[in-house]
C-alpha positions in Angstrom: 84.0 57.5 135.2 80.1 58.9 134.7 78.0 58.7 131.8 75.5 61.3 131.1 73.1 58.6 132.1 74.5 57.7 135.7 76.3 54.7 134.9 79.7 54.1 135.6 82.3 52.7 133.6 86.2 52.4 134.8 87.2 50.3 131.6 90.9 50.4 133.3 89.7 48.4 135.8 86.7 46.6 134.5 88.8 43.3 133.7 90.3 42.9 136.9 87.1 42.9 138.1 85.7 39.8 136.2 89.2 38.3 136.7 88.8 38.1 140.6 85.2 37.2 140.0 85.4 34.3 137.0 88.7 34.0 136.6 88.7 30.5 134.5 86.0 32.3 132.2 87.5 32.5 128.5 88.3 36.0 127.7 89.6 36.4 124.3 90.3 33.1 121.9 92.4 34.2 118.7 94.4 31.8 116.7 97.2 31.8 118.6 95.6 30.7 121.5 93.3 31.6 124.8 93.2 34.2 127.6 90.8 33.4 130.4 90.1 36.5 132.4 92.6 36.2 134.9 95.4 35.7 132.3 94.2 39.1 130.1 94.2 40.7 133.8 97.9 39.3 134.2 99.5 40.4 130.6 97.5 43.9 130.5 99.0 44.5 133.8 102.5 43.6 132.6 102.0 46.1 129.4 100.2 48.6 131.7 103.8 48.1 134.0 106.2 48.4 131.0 104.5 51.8 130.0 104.0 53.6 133.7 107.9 52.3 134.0 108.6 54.9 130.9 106.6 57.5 132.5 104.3 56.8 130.0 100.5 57.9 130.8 97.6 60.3 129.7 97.7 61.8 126.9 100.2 60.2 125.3 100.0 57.6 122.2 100.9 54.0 122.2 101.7 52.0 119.1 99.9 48.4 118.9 101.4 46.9 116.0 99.6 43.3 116.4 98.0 41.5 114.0 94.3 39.9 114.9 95.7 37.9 118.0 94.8 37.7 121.8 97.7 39.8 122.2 96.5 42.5 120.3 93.6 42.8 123.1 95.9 42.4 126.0 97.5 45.5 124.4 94.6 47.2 124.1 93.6 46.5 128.0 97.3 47.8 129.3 97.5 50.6 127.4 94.3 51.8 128.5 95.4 50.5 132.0 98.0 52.9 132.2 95.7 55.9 131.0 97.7 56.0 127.4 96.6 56.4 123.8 95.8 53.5 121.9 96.9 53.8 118.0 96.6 50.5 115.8 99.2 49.6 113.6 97.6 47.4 111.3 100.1 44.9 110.0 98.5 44.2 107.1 99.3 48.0 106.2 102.5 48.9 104.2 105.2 50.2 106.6 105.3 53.7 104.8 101.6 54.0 106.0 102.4 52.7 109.7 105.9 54.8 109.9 103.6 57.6 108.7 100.4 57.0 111.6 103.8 56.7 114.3 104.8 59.9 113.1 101.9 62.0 113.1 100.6 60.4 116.6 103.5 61.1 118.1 104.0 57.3 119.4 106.3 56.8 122.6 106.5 52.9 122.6 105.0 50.5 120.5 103.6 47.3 121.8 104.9 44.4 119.3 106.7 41.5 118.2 108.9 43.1 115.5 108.3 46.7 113.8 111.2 47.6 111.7 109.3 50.4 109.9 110.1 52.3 113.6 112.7 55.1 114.7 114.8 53.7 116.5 113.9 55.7 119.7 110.8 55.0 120.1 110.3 51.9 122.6 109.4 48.7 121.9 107.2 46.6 124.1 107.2 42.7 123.5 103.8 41.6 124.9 105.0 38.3 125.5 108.1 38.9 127.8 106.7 42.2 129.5 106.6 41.9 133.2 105.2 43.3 136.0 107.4 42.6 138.6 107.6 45.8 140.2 104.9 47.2 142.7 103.5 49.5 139.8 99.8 50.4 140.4 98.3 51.5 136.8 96.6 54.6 137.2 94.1 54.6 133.8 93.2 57.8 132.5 92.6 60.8 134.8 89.7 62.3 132.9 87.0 61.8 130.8 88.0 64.0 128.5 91.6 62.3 128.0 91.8 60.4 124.9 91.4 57.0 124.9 92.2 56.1 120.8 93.0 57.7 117.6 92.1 55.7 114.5 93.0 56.8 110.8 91.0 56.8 108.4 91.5 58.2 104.3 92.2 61.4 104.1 91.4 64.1 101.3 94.9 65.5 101.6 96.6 62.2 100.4 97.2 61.2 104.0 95.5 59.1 106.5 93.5 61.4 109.0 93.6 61.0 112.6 90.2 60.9 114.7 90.7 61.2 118.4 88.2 59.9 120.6 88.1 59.9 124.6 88.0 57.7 127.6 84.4 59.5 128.4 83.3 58.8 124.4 83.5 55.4 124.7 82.5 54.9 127.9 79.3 56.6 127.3 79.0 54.3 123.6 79.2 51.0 126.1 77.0 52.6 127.9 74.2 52.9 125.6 74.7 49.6 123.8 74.6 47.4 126.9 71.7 45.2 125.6 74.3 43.6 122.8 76.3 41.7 125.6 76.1 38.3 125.2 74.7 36.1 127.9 76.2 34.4 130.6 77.9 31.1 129.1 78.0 32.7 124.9 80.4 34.9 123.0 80.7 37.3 120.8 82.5 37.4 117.7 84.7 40.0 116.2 85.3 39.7 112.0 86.8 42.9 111.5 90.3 44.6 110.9 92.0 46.2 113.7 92.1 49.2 111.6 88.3 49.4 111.5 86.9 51.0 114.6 84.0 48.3 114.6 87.0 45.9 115.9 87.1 48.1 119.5 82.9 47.8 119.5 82.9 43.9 118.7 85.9 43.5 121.1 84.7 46.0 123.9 81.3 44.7 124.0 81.9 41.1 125.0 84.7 42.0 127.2 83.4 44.8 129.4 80.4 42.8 130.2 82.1 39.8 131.8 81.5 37.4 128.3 84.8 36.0 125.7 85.2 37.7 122.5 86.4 34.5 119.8 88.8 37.2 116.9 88.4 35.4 113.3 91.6 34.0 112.2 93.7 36.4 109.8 95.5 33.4 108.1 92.3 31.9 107.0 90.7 33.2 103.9 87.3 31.9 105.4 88.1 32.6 108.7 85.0 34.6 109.1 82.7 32.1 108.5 82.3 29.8 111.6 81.3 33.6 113.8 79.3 33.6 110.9 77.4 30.4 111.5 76.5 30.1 114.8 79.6 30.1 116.7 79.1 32.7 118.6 75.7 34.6 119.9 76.7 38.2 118.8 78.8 39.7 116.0 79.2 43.1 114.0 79.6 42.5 110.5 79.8 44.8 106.8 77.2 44.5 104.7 79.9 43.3 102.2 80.7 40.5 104.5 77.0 39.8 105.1 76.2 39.6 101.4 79.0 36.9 101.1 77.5 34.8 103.4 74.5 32.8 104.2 72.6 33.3 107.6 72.5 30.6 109.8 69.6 28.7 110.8 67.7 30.6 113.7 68.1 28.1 116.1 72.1 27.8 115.8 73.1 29.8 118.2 73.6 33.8 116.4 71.3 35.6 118.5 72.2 39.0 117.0 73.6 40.2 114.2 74.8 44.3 113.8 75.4 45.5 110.2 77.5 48.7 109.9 80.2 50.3 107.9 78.1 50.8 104.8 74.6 51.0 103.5 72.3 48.2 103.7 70.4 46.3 100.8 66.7 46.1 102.2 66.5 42.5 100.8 70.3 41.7 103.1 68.7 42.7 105.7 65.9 41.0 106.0 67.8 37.6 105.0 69.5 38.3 108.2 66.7 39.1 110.4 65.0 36.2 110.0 64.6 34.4 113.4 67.1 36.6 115.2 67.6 40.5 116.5 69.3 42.5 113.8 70.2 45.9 114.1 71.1 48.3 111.4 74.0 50.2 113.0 74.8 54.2 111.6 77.9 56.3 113.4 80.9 57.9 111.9 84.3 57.4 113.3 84.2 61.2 114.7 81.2 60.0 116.8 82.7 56.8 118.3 81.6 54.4 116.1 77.8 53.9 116.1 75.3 57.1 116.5 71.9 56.2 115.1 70.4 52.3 115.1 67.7 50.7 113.6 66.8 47.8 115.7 64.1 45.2 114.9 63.7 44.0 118.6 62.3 47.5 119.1 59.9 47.4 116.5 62.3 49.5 113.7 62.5 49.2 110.6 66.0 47.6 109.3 66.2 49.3 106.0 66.4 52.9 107.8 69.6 53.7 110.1 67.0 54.5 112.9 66.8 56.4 116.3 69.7 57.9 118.0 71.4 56.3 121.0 70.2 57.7 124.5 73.5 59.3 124.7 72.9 60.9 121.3 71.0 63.7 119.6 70.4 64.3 115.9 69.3 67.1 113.5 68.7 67.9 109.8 70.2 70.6 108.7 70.1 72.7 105.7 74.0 74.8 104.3 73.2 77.3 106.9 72.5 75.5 109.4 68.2 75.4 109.7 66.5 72.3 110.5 64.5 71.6 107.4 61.0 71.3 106.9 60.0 67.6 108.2 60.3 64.9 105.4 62.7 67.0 103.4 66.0 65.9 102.7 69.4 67.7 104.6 72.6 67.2 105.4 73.0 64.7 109.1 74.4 66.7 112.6 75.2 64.5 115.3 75.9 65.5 119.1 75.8 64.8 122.4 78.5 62.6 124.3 80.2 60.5 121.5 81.0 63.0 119.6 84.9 63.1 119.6 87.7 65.5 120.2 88.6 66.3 116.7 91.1 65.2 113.8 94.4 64.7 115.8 97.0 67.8 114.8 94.6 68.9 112.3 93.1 72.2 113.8 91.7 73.7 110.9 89.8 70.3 110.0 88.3 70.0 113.2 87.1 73.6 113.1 85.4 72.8 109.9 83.4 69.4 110.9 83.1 70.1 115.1 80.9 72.9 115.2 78.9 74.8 118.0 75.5 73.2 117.9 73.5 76.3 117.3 70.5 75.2 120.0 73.0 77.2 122.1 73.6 74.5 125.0 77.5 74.9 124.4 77.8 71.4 123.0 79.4 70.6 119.9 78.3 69.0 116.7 79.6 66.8 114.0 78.7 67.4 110.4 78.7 64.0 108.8 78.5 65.2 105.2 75.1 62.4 104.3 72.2 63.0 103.4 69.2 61.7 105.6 65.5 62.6 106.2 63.5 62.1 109.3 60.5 59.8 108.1 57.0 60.4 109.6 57.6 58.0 112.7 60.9 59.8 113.4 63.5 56.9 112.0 66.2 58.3 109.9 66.5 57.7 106.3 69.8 57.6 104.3 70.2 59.0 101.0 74.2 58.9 100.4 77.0 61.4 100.6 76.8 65.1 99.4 80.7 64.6 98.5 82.9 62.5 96.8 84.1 59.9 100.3 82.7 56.5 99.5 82.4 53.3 101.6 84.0 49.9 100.3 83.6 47.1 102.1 82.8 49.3 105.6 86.2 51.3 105.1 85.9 55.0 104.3 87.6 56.2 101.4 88.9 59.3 99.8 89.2 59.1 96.0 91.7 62.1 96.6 94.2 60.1 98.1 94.4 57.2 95.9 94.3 60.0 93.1 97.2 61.3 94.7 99.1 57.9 95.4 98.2 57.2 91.7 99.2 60.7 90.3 103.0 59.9 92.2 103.6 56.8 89.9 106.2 57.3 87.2 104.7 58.1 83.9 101.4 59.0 85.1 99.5 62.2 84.2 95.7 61.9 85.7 94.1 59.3 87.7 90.6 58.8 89.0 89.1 56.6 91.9 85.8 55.8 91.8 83.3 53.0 92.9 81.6 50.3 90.7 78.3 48.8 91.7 78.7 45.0 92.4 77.4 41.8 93.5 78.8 42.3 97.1 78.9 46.0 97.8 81.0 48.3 95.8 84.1 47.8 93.5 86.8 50.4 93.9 88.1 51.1 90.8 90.8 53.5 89.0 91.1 55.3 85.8 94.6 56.4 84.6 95.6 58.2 82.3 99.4 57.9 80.9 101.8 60.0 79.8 102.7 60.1 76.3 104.5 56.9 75.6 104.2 55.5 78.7 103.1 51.7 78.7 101.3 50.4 82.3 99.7 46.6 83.2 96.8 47.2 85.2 98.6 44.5 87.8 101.9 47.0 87.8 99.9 49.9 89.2 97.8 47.6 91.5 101.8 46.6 92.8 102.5 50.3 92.7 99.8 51.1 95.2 99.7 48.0 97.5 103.1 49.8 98.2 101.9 52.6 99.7 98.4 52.5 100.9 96.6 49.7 102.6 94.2 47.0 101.0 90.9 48.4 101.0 92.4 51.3 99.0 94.2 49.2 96.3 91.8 49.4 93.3 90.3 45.8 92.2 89.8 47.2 89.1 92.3 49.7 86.6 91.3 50.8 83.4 93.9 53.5 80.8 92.1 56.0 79.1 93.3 58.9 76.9 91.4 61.7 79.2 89.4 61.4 82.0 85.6 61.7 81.2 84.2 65.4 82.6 80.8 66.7 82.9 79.4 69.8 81.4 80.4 71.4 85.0 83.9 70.6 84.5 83.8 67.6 87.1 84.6 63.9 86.6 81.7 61.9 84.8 81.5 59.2 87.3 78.7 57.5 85.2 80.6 57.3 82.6 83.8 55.9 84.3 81.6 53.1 85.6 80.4 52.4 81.9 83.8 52.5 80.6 84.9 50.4 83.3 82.7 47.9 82.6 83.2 47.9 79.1 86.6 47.2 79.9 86.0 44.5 81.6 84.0 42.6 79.1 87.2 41.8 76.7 86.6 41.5 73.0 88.7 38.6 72.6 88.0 35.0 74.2 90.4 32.6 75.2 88.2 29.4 74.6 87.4 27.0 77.9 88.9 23.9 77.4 88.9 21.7 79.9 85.6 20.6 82.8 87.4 22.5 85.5 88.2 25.8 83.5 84.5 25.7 82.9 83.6 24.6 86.9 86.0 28.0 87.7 84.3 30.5 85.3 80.7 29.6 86.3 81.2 30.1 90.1 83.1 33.1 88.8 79.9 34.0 86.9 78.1 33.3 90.2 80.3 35.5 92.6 80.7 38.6 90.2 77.3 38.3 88.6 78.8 39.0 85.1 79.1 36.3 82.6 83.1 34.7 82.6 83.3 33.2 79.4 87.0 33.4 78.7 90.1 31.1 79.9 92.4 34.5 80.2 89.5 35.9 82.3 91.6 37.8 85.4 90.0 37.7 88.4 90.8 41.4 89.7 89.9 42.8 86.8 86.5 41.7 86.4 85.6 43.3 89.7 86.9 40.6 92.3 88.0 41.6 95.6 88.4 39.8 98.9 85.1 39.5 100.2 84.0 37.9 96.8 87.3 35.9 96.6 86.2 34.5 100.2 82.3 33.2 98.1 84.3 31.6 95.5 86.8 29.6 97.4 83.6 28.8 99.4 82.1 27.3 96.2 84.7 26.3 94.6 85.2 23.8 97.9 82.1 22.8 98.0 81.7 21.6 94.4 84.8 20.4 93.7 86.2 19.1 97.0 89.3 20.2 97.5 90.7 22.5 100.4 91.5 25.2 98.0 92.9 28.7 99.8 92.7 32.5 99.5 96.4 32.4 99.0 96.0 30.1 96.2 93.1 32.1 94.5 95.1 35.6 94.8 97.9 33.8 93.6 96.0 32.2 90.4 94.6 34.8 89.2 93.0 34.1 85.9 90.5 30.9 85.3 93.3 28.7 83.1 95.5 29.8 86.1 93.1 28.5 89.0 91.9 25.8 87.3 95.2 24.5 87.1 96.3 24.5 90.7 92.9 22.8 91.2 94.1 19.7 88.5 97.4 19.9 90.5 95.6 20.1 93.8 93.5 17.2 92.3 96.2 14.6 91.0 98.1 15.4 94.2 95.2 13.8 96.4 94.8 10.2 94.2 95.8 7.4 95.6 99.4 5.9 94.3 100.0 9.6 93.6 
């Protein structure tokens, strides 16, 4: 398969290829153990055989309902091997969401352990008992322009959307970001959820190249942090995540750091920088993943979202379609060969994002919806959305269909999503009004939710108001949400600290949320805490206390009398005699 540059890229074949030549070279590490190269060859080939067996091949969509293990990439590498779709079934997501994705992807077999949220004809593949033992060559995909993923992302109907991207998309990404391999003898790292599509670039990268990719372990709140400090040479990480976490020292081994997903801080990146490359990383999902970078081993500046990859081009465009004057603000177009196919059985959609890029070279173009400007050394500035979508913790996300999730609850009349400025990123929050006589716990419609959409769209904060706030235009005050919100989160009434530790939880509360946590009855949630900034306090927490204290036991202690109890408990448990 050809890139617009010349290279070629078969990434059905490329693992065999470093399995016959360094076959005892580590391939993927995950919690549940090793592949070396040879092994990921041998278990790809045995999902690759299980699907051609089916007369499953191009164009048609395979389920991978793994959570962050080695298997999950062995999947990856046979479906592709057999010139199939690849669909993630995060786990983690609530089965009405994954039967949903099945559904509208059209899955013919699913590659997993157990996935009871399935029709029961649609085949299951058990990665650890496939086999291969028939003479079944895999063919991988026939064209370029066959699709090689679809991923979902929030939707503005109330559903998740599907992006489909193709074999010749991402081979022309790997193709342009070939300078992020590790070198011979490191790793790289991956941190992020399957469901993100920064989990294919942090696995891809690594793997195409001939070097292991180490997957942080899902069952560990902190799981994150040893790619984090120098474990491995490369990884892509949030903002969010970035912000949680200290940099390593230079020397220890993170030789370059990618932030995507979401803006930036200026003063994040440059903590991150020092001593290593660091790379500011802009794409939408349409455009397979990363579009634009800022890279400081080029000379660009970190705080801008940079220069387009070689295999991308970029214009600023005003509503009709004009570039803009130079240095004047518009509205972000990107083309060339990542952008995708489309929004996967959403025709009109696609019609109204892909459109003909009007240089007249019978390409396509992506609107992105944000708002850059070119500055005077060309680098791309960015100045936000010019609707409603917002980014939490590197996860796009529709207000309008956790509006619509919220709206579906029993006794509810209005609800409103919208994001919170905090110490780590934003703070997805909700405001909902109830009907007459209706009586809601902020923790009931958090339950509610969690039901029905995945985590990163399960508010961290939920507020009750009689109305919600409009603007003179008729549209919802989001400033004044966010000062209601925080109003509500600063309770009139104190439960008095009483005891050392109660005090020990609510200053590293303080710390984490950068608000002050005076109160023993002081929730957690609703002061703005979410799972990146849960991660920072069980960090502290650790660290000043001493004790091997857990996300589990933080989500499931939610207030500070509540934590600070299980630490006593966690404390007395530990003396000796005890």
């Amino acid at each position: 398969m050809h890139t617009t540059t010349g290279a070629f890229f078969d990434l059905a074949r490329t693992v065999t290829v470093h399995a016959r030549r360094t076959p005892e070279v580590t391939a993927v590490r995950g919690y549940d153990g090793t592949y070396t190269f040879e092994e990921l060859d041998q278990r790809a080939d045995a999902i690759a055989a299980e699907l051609i067996r089916r007369g499953i091949g191009a164009e048609t969509a395979v389920g991978a309902h793994l959570d962050r293990s080695r298997d999950l990439v062995a999947a990856l590498v046979g479906i592709w091997r057999a010139g199939a779709v690849f669909v993630v079934l995060d786990p983690a997501h609530p089965p009405t969401r994954l039967a949903a994705i099945a559904a509208d992807s059209g899955v013919a077999a699913v590659v997993s352990r157990h996935a009871p949220f399935l029709d029961d004809r649609i085949a299951r593949i058990d990665p650890a008992t496939a086999a291969a033992s028939e003479p079944i060559i895999p063919t991988g995909p026939q064209s370029p322009e066959s699709l090689a993923y679809i991923v979902y992302t929030s939707g503005t109907t109330g559903e998740p959307k599907g992006v489909g991207i193709t074999y010749g998309n991402v081979a022309n990404l790997l193709d342009g970001v070939r300078t992020l391999a590790p070198a011979e003898g490191e790793d790289g790292g991956n941190v992020l959820a399957p469901s993100f599509d920064g989990w294919l670039w942090s696995t891809l990268i690594p793997l195409m190249n001939g070097r292991g990719v180490v997957l942080a372990d899902p069952r560990s709140g902190d799981g994150n942090v040893p790619l984090l400090n120098g474990e491995v040479s490369f990884v892509t990480a949030t903002p969010s995540l970035l912000a949680a976490n200290e940099p390593p020292a230079p020397k220890a081994g993170l030789r370059t750091v990618v932030s995507a997903g979401e803006a930036c801080a200026p003063d994040l990146a440059a903590r991150w920088a020092a001593g290593r490359r660091f790379i500011n990383a802009y794409g939408p999902t349409e455009t397979t993943i990363c579009a634009t970078w800022a890279d400081s081993e080029a000379g660009d500046d970190p705080t801008t979202i940079g220069h387009p990859l070689p295999n991308y081009r970029v214009q600023v465009l005003d509503e009709r379609l004009r570039p803009v004057p130079a240095g004047q603000v518009g509205e972000l177009f990107v083309a060339g060969a990542g952008v995708g196919r489309g929004y996967h059985n959403r025709p009109g959609a696609t019609a109204s994002r892909f459109l003909p890029d009007p240089s007249g070279n019978s390409e396509r173009m992506y609107r992105t919806g944000d708002l850059v400007r070119h500055r005077a050394d060309g680098a791309l500035e960015f100045f936000g959305r010019i609707d409603d979508q917002l980014k939490i913790r590197g996860f796009r996300v529709e207000p309008a269909e956790i509006e619509a999730a919220a709206r579906a609850l029993p006794g509810v009349r209005a609800a409103a999503a919208f994001a919170v400025p905090g110490p780590v990123g934003f703070v997805l929050s909700l405001a909902v009004v109830p009907q007459e006589e209706e009586s809601h716990e902020p923790e009931g419609v958090r339950d509610a939710l969690r039901a029905k959409l995945p985590e990163h769209l399960v508010p961290s904060q939920v507020m009750f108001l009689d109305d919600i706030p409009r603007t003179v235009a008729g549209k919802t005050d989001q400033a004044e949400l966010v000062r209601l919100s925080r109003t509500a989160a600063s309770p009139a009434f104190h439960a008095r600290l009483t005891t050392p530790t109660q005090e020990l939880v609510a200053q590293v509360w303080s710390e984490a949320l950068d608000i002050s946590v005076e109160s023993a009855d002081a929730d957690f949630f609703e002061l703005g805490g979410h799972s990146l900034i849960a991660t920072q306090v069980v960090a502290l927490l650790r660290k000043r206390i001493g004790l091997r204290l857990t996300m589990r036991q933080l989500f499931a202690n939610r207030t500070v009398e509540a934590l600070a109890a299980e630490l006593d408990k966690m404390g007395e448990a530990q003396r000796p005699g005890a």
